[in-house]
N, C-alpha and C positions, 0 to 999 in steps of 0.2 A: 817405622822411622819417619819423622815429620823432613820436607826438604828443604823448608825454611827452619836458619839458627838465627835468625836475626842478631847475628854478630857481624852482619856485615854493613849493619842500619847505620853506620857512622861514615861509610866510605872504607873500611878495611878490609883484608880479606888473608889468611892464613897462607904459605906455601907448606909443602909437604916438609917436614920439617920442625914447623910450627913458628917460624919467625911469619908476625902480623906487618904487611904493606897495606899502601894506598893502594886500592882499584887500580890506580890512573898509572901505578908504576909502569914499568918500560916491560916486565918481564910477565905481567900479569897480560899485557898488550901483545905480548909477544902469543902465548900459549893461547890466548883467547881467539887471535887471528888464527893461529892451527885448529882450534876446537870450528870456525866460521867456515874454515877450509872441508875439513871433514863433515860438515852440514851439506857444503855445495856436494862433494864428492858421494856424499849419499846419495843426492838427484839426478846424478848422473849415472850412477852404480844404475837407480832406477828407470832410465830408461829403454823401452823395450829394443834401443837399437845393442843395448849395452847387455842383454841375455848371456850372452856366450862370454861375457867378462866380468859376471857378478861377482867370480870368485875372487878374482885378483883385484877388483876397483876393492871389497870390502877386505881383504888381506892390507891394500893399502890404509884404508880408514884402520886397521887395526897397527899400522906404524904409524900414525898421526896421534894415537892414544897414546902411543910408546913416545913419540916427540913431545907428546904433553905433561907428560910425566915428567920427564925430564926435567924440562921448561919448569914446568911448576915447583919442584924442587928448590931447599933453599942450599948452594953449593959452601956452603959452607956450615952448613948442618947435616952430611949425608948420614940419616938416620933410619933411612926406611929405603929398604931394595927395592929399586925402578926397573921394567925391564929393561932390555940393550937395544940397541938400534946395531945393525953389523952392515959390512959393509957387502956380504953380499943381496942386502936389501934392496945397493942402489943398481948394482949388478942383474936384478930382478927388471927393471925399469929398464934398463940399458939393453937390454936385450929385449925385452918385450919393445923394445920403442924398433930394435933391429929390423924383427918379423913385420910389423907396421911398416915402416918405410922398403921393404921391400917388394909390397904391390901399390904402394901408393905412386904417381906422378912424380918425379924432380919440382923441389918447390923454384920457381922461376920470379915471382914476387912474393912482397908483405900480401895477406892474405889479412881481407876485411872479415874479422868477428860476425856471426850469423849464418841467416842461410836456410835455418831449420829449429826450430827451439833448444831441445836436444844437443843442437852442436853449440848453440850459443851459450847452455847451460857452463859445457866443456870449459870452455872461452871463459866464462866466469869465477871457473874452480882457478883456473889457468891464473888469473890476475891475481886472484887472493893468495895464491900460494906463493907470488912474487911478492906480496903486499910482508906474506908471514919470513920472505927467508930476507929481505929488507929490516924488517923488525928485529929477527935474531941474530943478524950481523951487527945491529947497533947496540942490541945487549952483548953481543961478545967483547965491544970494546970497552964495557964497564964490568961487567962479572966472567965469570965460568960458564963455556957453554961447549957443550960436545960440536968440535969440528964435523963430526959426523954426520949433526942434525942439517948443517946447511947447505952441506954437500947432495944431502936427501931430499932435500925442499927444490933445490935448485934443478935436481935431475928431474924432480915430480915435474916440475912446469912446462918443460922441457917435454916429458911425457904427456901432457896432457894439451899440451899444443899436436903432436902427433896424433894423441888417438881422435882430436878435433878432426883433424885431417882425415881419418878414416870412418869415421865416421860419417862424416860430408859425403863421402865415395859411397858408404854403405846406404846411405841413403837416397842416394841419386841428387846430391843437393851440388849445385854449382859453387865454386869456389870463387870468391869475386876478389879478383887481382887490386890492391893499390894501385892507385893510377896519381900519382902527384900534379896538381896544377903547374902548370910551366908558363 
């Protein structure tokens, strides 16, 4: 199978479905910031502070494929079965973020991004997953989108601002307090 169709040499591109959009659409933007998300969350899955978590960082990349599915879908052609996203996916996070914040510090300020590459990788999965649940709240308010997906995106960030945190600890890396100029 060749991975170029050069059917998308005009700016188009299919959703699952088969209904042909611009590139530039809102929803192609949407799923492609989830697909940007799951790239970061690769590099963090890999690194060696992240061993004992390879299983569930890549459990989650495999509900980012499940959000993308979705996403990519045209809602008003359901023609091909997508998996599900459920809701105790977010319950997965919610508790995993529990076990975290139960040996980590009380956070006492905003916490400046870095520190360690590693944590700063975190930090960058972090933004884009606010970047992606941004985007698919603004496609909720023109199409169909599973309330479920943003609920999911929004917990991930949430999580992966935590395991920043623990990781920072795992590492022995200081946490550098915001300090606002006055």
């Amino acid at each position: 199978m060749k991975i170029y169709t050069k059917t998308g040499d005009e700016g188009l591109t299919s959703l699952i479905g088969g209904t042909r959009v611009k590139k530039s659409h809102l929803r192609i933007d949407s799923y492609g910031t989830v697909d940007e998300l799951n790239s970061y969350l690769g590099l963090v899955r890999d690194q060696p502070v992240n061993q004992n978590r390879k299983i569930l960082l890549q459990d989650i990349q495999d509900r980012l494929f499940t959000i993308g599915a979705s996403l990519a879908s045209d809602p008003d052609k359901p023609t091909r079965k997508v998996p599900d996203l459920y809701e105790a996916d977010v319950t997965v996070l919610e508790e995993e973020m529990d076990k975290m914040d139960a040996v980590l510090p009380p956070l006492q300020a905003f916490i400046l991004p870095g520190g360690h590459p590693a944590v700063s990788f975190c930090h960058v999965a972090r933004c884009v997953c606010r970047r992606a649940e941004r985007l698919v709240i603004a496609l909720q308010e023109e199409s169909t989108v599973d309330p479920l997906i943003i609920k999911y995106l929004n917990r991930l960030s949430d999580y992966l601002f935590v395991l920043s945190r623990l990781m920072a600890q795992e590492l022995q890396t200081e946490e550098i307090a915001w300090k606002p100029r006055l």
